[in-house]
ChimeraX commands (.cxc) that place a marker at each C-alpha (Angstrom):
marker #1 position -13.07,-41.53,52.17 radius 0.5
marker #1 position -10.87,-38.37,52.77 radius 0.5
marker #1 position -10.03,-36.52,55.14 radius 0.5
marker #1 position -12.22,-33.51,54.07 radius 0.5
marker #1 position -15.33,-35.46,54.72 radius 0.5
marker #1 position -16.08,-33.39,57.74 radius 0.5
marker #1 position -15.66,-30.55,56.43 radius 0.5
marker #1 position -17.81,-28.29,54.60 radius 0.5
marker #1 position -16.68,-26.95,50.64 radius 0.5
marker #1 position -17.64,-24.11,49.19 radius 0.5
marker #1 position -16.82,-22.80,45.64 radius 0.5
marker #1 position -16.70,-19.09,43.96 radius 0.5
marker #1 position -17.18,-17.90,41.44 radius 0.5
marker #1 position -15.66,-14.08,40.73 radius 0.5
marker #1 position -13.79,-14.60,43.86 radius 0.5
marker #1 position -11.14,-12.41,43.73 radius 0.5
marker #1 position -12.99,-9.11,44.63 radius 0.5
marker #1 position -16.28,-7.22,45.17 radius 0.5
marker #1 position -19.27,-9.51,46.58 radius 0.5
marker #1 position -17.08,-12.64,45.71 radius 0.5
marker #1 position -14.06,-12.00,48.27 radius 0.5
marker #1 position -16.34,-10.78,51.05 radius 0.5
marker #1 position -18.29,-14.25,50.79 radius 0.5
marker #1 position -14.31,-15.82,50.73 radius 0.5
marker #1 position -13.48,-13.78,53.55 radius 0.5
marker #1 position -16.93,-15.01,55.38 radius 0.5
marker #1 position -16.31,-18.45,54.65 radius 0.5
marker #1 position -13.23,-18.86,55.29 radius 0.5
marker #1 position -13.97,-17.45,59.19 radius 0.5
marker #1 position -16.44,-20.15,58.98 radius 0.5
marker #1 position -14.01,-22.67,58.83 radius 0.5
marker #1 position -15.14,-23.76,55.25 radius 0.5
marker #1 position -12.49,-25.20,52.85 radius 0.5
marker #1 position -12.95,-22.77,49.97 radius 0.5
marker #1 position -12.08,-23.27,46.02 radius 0.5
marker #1 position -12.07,-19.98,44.38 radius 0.5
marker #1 position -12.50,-18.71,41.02 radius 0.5
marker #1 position -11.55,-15.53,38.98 radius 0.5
marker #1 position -10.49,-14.67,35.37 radius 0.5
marker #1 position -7.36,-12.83,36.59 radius 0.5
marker #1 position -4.80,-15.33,37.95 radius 0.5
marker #1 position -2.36,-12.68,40.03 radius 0.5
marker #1 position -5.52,-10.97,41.66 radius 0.5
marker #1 position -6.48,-14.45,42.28 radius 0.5
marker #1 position -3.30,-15.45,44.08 radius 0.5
marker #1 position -3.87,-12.27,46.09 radius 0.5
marker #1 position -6.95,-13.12,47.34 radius 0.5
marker #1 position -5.67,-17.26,47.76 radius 0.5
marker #1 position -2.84,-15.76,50.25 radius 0.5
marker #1 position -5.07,-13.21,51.84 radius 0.5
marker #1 position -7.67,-16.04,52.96 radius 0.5
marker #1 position -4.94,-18.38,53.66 radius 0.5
marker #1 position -4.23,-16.26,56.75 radius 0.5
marker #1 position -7.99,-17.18,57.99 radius 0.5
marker #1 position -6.97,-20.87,58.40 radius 0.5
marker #1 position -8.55,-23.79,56.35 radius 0.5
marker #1 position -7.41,-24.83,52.65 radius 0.5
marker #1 position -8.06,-22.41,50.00 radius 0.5
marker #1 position -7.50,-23.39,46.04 radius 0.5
marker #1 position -7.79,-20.82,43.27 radius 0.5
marker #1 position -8.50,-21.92,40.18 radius 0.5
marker #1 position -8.26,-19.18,37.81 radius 0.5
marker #1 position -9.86,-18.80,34.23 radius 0.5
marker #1 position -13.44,-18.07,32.64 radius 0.5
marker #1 position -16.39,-19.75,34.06 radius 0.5
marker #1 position -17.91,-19.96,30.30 radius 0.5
marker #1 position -15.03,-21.74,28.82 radius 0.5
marker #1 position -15.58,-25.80,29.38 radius 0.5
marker #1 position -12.14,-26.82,30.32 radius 0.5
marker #1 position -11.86,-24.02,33.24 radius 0.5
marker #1 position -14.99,-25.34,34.12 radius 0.5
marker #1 position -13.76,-29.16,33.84 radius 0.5
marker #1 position -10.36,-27.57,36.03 radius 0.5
marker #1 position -13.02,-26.40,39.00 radius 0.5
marker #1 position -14.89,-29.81,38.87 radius 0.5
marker #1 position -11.35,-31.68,39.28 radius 0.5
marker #1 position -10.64,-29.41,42.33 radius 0.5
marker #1 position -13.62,-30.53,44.15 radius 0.5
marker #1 position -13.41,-34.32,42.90 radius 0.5
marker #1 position -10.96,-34.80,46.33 radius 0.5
marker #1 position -13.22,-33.68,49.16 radius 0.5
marker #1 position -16.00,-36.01,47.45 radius 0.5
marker #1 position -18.88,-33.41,48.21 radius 0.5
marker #1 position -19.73,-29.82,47.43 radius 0.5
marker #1 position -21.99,-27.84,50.30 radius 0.5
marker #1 position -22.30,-25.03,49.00 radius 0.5
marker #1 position -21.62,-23.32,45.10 radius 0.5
marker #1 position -21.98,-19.43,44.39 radius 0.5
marker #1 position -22.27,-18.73,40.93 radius 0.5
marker #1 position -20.74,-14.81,41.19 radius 0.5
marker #1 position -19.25,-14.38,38.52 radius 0.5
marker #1 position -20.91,-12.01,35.82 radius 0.5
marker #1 position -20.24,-9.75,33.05 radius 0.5
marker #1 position -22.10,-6.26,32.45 radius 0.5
marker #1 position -21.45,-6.83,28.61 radius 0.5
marker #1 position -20.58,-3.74,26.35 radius 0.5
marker #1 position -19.24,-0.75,28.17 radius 0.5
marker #1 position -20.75,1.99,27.81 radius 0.5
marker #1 position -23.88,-0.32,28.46 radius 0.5
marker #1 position -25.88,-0.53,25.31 radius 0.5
marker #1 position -29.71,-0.10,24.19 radius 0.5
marker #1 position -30.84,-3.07,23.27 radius 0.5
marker #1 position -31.77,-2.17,19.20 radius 0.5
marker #1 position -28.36,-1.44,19.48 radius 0.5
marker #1 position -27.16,-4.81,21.39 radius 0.5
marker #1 position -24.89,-6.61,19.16 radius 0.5
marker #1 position -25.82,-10.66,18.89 radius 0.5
marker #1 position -22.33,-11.76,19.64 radius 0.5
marker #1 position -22.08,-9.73,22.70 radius 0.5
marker #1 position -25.62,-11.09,24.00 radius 0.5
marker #1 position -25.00,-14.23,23.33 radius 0.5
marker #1 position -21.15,-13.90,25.45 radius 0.5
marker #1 position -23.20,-12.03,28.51 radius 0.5
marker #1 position -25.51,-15.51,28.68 radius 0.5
marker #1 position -22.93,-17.78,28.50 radius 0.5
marker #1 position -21.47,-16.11,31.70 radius 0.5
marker #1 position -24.40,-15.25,33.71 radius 0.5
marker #1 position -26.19,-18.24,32.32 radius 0.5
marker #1 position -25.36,-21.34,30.99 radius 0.5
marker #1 position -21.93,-21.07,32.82 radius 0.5
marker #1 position -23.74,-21.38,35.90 radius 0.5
marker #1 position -26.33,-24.12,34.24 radius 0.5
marker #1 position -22.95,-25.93,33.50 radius 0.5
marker #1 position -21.07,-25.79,36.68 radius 0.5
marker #1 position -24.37,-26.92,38.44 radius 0.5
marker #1 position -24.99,-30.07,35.94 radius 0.5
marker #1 position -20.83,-30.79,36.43 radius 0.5
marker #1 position -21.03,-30.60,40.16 radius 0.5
marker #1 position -24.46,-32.43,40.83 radius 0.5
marker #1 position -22.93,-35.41,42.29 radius 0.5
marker #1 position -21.02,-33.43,45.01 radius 0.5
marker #1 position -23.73,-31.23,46.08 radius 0.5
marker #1 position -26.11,-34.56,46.36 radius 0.5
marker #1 position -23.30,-35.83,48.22 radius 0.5
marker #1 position -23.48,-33.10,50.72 radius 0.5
marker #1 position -26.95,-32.11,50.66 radius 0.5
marker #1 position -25.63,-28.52,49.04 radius 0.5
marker #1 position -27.19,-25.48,47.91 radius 0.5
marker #1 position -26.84,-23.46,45.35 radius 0.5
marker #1 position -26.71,-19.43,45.51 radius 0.5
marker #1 position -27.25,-17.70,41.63 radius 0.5
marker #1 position -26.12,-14.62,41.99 radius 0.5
marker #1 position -29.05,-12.37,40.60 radius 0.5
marker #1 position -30.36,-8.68,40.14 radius 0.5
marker #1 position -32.65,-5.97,40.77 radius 0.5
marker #1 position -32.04,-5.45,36.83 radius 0.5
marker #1 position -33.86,-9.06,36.13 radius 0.5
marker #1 position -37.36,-7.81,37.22 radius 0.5
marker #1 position -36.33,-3.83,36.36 radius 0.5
marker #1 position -36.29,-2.84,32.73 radius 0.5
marker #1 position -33.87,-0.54,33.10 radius 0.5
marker #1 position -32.78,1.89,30.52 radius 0.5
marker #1 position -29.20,0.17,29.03 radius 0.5
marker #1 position -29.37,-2.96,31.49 radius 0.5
marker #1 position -31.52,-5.10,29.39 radius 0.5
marker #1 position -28.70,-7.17,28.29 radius 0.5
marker #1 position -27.42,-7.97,31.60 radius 0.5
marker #1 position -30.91,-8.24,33.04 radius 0.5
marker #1 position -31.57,-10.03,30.75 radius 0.5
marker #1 position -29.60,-12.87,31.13 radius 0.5
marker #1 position -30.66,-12.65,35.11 radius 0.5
marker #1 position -33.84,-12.75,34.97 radius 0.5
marker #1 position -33.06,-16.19,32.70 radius 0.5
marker #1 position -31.19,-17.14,35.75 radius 0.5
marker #1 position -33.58,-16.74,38.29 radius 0.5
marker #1 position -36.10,-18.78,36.02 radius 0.5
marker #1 position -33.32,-21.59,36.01 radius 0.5
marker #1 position -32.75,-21.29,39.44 radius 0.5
marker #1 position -36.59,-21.73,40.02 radius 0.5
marker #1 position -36.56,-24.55,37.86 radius 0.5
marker #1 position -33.67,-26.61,39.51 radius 0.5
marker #1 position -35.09,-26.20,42.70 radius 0.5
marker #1 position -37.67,-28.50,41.65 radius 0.5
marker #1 position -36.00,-30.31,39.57 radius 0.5
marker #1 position -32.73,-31.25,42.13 radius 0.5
marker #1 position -35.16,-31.21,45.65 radius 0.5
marker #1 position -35.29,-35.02,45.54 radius 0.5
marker #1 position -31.71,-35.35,44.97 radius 0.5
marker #1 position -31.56,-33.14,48.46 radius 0.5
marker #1 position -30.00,-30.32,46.45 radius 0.5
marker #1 position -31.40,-26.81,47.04 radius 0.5
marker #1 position -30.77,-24.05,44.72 radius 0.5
marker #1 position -32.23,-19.77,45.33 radius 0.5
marker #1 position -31.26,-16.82,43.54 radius 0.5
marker #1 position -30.46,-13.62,45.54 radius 0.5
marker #1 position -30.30,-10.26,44.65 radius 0.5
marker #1 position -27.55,-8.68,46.67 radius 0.5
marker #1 position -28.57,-5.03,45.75 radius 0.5
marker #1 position -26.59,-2.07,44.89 radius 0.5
marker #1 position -22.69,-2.42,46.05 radius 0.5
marker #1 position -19.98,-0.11,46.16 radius 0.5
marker #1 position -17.92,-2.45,43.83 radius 0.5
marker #1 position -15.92,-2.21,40.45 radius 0.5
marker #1 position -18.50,-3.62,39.07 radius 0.5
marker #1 position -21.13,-1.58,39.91 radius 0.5
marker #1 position -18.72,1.59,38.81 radius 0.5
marker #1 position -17.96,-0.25,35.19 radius 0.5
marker #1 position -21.79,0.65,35.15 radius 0.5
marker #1 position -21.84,4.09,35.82 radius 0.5
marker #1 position -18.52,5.75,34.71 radius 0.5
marker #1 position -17.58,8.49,36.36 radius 0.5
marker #1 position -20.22,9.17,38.49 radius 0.5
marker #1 position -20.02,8.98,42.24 radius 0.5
marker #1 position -20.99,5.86,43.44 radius 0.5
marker #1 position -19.94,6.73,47.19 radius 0.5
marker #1 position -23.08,6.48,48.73 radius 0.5
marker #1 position -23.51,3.06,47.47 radius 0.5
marker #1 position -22.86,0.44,50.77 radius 0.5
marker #1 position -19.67,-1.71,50.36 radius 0.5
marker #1 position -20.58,-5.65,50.12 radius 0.5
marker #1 position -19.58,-6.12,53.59 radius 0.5
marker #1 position -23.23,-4.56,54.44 radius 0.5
marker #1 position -24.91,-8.21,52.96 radius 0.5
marker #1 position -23.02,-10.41,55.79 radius 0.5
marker #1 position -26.14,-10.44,58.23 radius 0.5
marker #1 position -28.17,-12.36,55.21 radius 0.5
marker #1 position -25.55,-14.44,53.65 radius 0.5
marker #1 position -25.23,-15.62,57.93 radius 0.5
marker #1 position -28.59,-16.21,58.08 radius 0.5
marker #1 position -28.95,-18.38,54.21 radius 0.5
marker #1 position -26.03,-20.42,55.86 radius 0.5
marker #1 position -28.10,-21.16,59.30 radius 0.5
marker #1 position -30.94,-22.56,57.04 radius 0.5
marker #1 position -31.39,-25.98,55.65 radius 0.5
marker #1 position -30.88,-25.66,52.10 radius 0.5
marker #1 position -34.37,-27.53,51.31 radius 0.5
marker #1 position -36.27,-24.75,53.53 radius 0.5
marker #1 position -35.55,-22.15,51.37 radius 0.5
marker #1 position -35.03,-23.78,48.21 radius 0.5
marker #1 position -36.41,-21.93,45.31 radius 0.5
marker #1 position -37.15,-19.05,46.65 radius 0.5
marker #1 position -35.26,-15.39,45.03 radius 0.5
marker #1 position -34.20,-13.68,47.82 radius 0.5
marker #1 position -33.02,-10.04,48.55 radius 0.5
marker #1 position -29.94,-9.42,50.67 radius 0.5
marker #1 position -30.40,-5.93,51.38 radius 0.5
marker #1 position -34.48,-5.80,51.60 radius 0.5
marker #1 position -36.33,-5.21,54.96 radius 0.5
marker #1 position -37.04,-8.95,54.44 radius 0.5
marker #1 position -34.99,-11.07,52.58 radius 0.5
marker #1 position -37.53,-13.34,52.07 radius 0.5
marker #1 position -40.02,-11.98,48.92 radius 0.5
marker #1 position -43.22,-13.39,48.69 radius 0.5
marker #1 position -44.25,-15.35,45.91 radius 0.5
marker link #1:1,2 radius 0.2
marker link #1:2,3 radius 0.2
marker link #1:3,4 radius 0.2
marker link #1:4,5 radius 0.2
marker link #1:5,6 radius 0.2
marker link #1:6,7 radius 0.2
marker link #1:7,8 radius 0.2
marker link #1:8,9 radius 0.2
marker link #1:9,10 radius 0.2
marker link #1:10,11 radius 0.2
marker link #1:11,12 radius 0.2
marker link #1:12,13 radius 0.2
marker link #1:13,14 radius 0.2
marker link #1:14,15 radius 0.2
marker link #1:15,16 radius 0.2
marker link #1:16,17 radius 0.2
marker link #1:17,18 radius 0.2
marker link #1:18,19 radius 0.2
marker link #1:19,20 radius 0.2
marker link #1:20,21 radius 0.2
marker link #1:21,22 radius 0.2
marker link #1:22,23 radius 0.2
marker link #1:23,24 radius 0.2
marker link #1:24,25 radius 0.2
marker link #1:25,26 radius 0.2
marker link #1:26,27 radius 0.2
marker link #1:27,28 radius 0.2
marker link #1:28,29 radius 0.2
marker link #1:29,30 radius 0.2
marker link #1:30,31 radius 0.2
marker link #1:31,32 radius 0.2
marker link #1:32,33 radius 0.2
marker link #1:33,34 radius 0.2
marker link #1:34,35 radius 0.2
marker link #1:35,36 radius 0.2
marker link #1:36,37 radius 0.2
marker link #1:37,38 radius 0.2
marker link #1:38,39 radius 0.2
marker link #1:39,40 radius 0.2
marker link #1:40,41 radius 0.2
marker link #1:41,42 radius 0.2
marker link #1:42,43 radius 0.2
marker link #1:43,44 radius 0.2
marker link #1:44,45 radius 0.2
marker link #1:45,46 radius 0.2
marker link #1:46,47 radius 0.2
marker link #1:47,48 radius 0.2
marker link #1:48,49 radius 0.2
marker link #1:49,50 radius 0.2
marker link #1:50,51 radius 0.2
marker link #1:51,52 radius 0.2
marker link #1:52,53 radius 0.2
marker link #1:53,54 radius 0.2
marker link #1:54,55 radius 0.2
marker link #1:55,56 radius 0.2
marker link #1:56,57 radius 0.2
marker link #1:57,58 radius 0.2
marker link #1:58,59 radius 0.2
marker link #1:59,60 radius 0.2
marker link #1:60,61 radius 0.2
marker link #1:61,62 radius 0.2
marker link #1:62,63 radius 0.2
marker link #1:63,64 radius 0.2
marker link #1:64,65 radius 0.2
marker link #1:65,66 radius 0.2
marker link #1:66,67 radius 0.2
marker link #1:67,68 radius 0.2
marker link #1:68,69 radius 0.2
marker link #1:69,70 radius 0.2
marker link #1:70,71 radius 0.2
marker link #1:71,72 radius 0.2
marker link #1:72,73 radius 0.2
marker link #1:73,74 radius 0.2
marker link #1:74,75 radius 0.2
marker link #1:75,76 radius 0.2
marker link #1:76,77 radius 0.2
marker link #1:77,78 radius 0.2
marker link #1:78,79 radius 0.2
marker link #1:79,80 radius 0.2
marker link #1:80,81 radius 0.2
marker link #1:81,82 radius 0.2
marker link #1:82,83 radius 0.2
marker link #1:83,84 radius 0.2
marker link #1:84,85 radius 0.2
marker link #1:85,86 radius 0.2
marker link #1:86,87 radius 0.2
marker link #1:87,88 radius 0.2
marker link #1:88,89 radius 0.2
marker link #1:89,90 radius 0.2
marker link #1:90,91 radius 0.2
marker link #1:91,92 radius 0.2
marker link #1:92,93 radius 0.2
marker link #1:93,94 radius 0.2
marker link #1:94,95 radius 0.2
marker link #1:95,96 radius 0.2
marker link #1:96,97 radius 0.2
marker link #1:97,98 radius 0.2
marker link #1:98,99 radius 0.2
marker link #1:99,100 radius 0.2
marker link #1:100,101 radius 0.2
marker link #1:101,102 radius 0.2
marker link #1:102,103 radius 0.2
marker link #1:103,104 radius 0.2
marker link #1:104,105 radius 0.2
marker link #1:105,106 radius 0.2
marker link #1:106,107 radius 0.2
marker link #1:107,108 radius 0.2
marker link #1:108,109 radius 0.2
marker link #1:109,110 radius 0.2
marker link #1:110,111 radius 0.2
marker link #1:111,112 radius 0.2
marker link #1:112,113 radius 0.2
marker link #1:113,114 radius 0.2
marker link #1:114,115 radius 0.2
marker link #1:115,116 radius 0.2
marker link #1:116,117 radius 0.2
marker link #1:117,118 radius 0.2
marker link #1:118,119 radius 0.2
marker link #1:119,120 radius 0.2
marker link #1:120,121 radius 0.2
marker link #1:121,122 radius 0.2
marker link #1:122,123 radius 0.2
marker link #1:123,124 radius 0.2
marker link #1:124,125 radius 0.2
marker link #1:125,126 radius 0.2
marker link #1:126,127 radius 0.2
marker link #1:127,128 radius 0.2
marker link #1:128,129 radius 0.2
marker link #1:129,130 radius 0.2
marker link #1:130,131 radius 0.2
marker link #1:131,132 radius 0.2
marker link #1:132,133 radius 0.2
marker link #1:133,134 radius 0.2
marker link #1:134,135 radius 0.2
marker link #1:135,136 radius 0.2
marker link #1:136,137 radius 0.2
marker link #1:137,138 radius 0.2
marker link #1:138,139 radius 0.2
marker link #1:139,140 radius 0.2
marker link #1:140,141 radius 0.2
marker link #1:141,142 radius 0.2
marker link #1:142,143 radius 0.2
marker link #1:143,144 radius 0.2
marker link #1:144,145 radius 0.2
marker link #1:145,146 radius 0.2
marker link #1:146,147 radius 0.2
marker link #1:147,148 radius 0.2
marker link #1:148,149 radius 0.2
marker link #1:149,150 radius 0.2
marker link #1:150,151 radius 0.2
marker link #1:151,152 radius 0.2
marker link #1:152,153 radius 0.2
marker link #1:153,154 radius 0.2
marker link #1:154,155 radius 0.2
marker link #1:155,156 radius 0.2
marker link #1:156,157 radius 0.2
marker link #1:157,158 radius 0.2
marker link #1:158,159 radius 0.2
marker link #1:159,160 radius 0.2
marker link #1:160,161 radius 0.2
marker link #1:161,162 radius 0.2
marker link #1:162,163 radius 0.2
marker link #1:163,164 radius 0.2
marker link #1:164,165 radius 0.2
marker link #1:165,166 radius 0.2
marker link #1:166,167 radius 0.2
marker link #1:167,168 radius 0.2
marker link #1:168,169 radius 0.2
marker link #1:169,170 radius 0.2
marker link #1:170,171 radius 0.2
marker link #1:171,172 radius 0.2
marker link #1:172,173 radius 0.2
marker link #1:173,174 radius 0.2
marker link #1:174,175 radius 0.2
marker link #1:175,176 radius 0.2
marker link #1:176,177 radius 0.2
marker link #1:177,178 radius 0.2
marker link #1:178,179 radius 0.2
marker link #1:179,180 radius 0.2
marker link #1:180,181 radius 0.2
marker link #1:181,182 radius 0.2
marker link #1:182,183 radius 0.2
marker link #1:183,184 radius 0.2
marker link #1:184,185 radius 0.2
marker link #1:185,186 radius 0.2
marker link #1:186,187 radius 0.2
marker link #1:187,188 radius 0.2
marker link #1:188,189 radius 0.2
marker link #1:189,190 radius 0.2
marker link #1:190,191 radius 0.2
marker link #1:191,192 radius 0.2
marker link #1:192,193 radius 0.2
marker link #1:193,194 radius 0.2
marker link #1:194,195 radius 0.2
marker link #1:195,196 radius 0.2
marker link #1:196,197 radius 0.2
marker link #1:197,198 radius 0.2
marker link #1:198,199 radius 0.2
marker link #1:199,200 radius 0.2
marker link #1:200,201 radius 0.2
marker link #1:201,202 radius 0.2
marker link #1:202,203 radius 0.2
marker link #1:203,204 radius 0.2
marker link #1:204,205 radius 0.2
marker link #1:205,206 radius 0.2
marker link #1:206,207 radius 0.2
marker link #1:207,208 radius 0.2
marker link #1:208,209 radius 0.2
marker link #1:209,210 radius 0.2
marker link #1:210,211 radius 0.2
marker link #1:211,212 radius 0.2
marker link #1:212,213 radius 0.2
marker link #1:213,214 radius 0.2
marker link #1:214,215 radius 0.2
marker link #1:215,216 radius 0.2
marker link #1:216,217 radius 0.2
marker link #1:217,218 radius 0.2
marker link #1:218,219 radius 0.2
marker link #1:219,220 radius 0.2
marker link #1:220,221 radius 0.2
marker link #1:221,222 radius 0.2
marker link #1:222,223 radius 0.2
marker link #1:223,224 radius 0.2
marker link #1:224,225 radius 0.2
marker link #1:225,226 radius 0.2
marker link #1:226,227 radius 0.2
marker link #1:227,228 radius 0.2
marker link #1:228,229 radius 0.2
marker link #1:229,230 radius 0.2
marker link #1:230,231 radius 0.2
marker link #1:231,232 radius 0.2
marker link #1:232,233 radius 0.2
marker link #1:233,234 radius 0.2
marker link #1:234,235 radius 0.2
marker link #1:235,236 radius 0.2
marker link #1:236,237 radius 0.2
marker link #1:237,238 radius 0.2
marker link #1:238,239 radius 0.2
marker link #1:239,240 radius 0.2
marker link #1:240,241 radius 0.2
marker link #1:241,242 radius 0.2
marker link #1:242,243 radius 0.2
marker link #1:243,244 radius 0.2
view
């Protein structure tokens, strides 16, 4: 026993700004004790302080989600509070900037985009399976509207989301005896680096900031993670719920 048994743990992945720190920000309010993820270590102590302020215990953990031992440094972190309620796989690459064709895609670059948006999050979910079972967790993938879209230049990146949601699908059945839910959700267009790495130099003003996906992400939180396992869901839609 420890004395974070009563107290729910969430982990984040590309937590240090964009969709990532406004789900840090959220949780933290929530009283959640957060572990936090993000290649860049200073931006990552940034955010660490900044959520600090909120109350609650906050751990970064900073380093790339597709490299094992940063991986194996996240699963250590949660090893102490003995269960895991709640894992956001965030963290995502676009791939080649400019974004690339796709008879133009180069292998090696494909194959770097999957093990971020993919496998990383495959991995972190096999790795952290005991402390989600522990808590009766859920899982949030962190999808796209590029995973169903064909978009010109996204196919990479959509690419290895629409592989995500199929995994996501997949563990839902898989994990639901283990009490373990898992959904993917498309957040939508955000007014985030990100999103500008994707179109550069345009104006991506009119684009709402990630604060505008709260209502959902307070709703996902008020359900029981079984109830809506499986399901891909879409944080900005007129129903976040899409029918099968």
């Amino acid at each position: 026993m420890t004395e974070y048994n009563n107290t729910p743990v969430a982990l984040i992945t590309g937590a240090s700004k964009g969709l990532g720190f406004t789900l840090a920000s959220f949780l933290a309010a929530q009283g959640y004790n957060l572990i936090i993820n993000a290649r860049d270590a200073h931006q990552l102590a940034e955010t660490r302080d900044s959520l600090l302020s909120q109350g609650g215990t906050v751990r970064g953990i900073s380093g790339d989600v597709a490299d094992p031992t940063s991986r194996e440094r996240l699963v250590e972190t949660v090893r102490p509070f003995s269960r895991l309620d709640l894992l956001i796989n965030n963290a995502s690459t676009l791939g080649p900037l400019p974004m690339l064709a796709l008879a133009a895609y180069p292998p090696k670059a494909m194959q770097r985009v999957f093990e971020v948006n993919t496998i990383a999050p495959l991995a972190l979910v096999q790795e952290l399976r005991p402390y989600l079972a522990a808590a009766g967790g859920l899982v949030v993938n962190i999808s796209s509207d590029a995973a169903t879209g064909g978009y010109e230049g996204w196919g990479g990146y959509g690419a290895s989301k629409a592989a995500l949601d199929l995994l996501s699908a997949t563990l839902a059945n898989e994990l639901r005896d283990q009490n373990v839910g898992v959904v993917s959700v498309d957040p939508g267009d955000m007014r985030t680096d990100m999103h500008q790495d994707a179109f550069p130099g345009e104006d991506i003003s009119d684009r709402p900031l990630p604060q505008v996906t709260l209502p959902f992400w307070a709703w996902l939180l008020g359900q029981k993670p079984l109830a809506v396992s499986g399901q891909r869901l879409q944080a900005q839609s007129e129903l976040w719920q899409v029918a099968a």
